[in-house]
C-alpha positions, 0 to 999 in steps of 0.5 A: 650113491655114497660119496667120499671126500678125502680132501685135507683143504677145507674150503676145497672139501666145502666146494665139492661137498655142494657141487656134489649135493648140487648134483643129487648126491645126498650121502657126501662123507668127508673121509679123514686121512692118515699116514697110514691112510684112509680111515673106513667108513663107519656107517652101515653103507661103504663109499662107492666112489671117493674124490681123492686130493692129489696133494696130502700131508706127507703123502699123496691121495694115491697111497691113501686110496690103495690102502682104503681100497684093502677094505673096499675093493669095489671102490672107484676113485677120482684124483683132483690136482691143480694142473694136471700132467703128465706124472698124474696122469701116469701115476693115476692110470697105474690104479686105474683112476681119472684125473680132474682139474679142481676148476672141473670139479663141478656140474657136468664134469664132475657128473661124468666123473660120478657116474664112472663116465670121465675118462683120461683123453688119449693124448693125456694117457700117452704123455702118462704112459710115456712118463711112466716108462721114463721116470715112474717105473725106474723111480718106483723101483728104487729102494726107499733107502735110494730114494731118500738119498737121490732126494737128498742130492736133489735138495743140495745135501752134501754127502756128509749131510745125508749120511747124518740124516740117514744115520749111516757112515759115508762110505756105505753112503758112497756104496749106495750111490754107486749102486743109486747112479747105475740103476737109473743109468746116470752118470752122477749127481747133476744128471741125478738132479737134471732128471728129478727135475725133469720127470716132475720127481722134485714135487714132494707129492709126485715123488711119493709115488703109487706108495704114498710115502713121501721119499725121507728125508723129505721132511727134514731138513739141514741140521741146524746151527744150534744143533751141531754146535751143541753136538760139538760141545758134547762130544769135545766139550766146552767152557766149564762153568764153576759149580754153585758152592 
């Protein structure tokens, strides 16, 4: 059996590299991630399964594993998070793939997993399927525009703040929120954050979503000082310096 691992830490993917090895599985490759995603393998065989991070950089394993998965149709998949709960085990199932502990990850589990035979427990596919009614499905049916606005009040962003990051005028900001708030049917900004909180949508991982794509602006972060004086001075001007003779 080919084996992938698509994992960003390398003492992690070194720890399954020998559990597997350990377990007989002679041909591991280690899979490089993108944003974009998974690059395909290039040898003469594809993966079979791969050993999928929860957590990568921009993004999440789930994303990655959709877009390998448009080379290798047949390819079977198994999600390694820290704790897992119940937004992992309701993203994952929606793919149809098993959720492991990094502290399972090796020895017999970790052979049920490789064999196709570890599956979700009923009480973990229950507390997934009801994350999912409540939080996955609405916030998987927002626009990426609404995301990266409801991510924006969940980080403490003023609407000025927001309207400058996503380069538009207030008033349409205010447009979007209004539409943002009866969406989700949520009366405001608190109970706006109260739910990404509660739903676990405040782990930039968990907020990427089956997409993969982490909800911008994620990674940016408040204008700072510097910035905004020297927008001030090119827009109002400033001292005026003597010009060299």
């Amino acid at each position: 059996m080919v084996v992938g691992i698509a994992e960003p830490c390398p003492l992690r993917r070194e720890a399954l590299w020998r559990a597997l090895r350990a377990l007989g599985c002679l041909d591991v490759r280690v899979l490089p991630a993108s944003p974009a995603g998974l690059r395909p393998c290039e040898a003469e065989r594809d993966p079979e399964l791969v050993l999928l991070a929860f957590r990568m950089p921009a993004g999440n394993g789930l994303g990655r594993y959709a877009a390998l998965r448009k080379t290798h149709w047949q390819l079977r998949g198994v999600v390694l998070v820290e704790d897992p709960a119940p937004p992992h085990w309701g993203l994952a199932g929606r793919l149809g793939l098993a959720v492991l502990a990094y502290s399972e990850a090796a020895g017999e589990v970790l052979r049920q997993a490789v064999r196709g035979q570890w599956a979700m427990s009923p009480a973990a596919r229950s507390a997934g399927a009801a994350w999912w009614t409540e939080w996955g499905a609405r916030w998987e049916g927002l626009s990426r525009r609404q995301r990266a606005i409801a991510w924006g009040i969940a980080r403490g962003w003023s609407d000025e703040e927001i309207a400058q990051a996503l380069s538009i005028c207030r008033s349409t900001l205010r447009t979007h929120l209004r539409r943002l708030f009866a969406r989700l049917g949520l009366p405001g900004r608190q109970a706006l954050r109260a739910w990404l909180r509660a739903g676990g949508l405040e782990d930039p991982a968990v907020a990427a979503g089956l997409r993969g794509e982490v909800p911008w602006p994620l990674s940016a972060s408040r204008p700072p000082f510097w910035r905004t004086l020297f927008e001030f001075v090119l827009l109002f001007g400033g001292p005026r310096l003597p010009l060299a003779e």
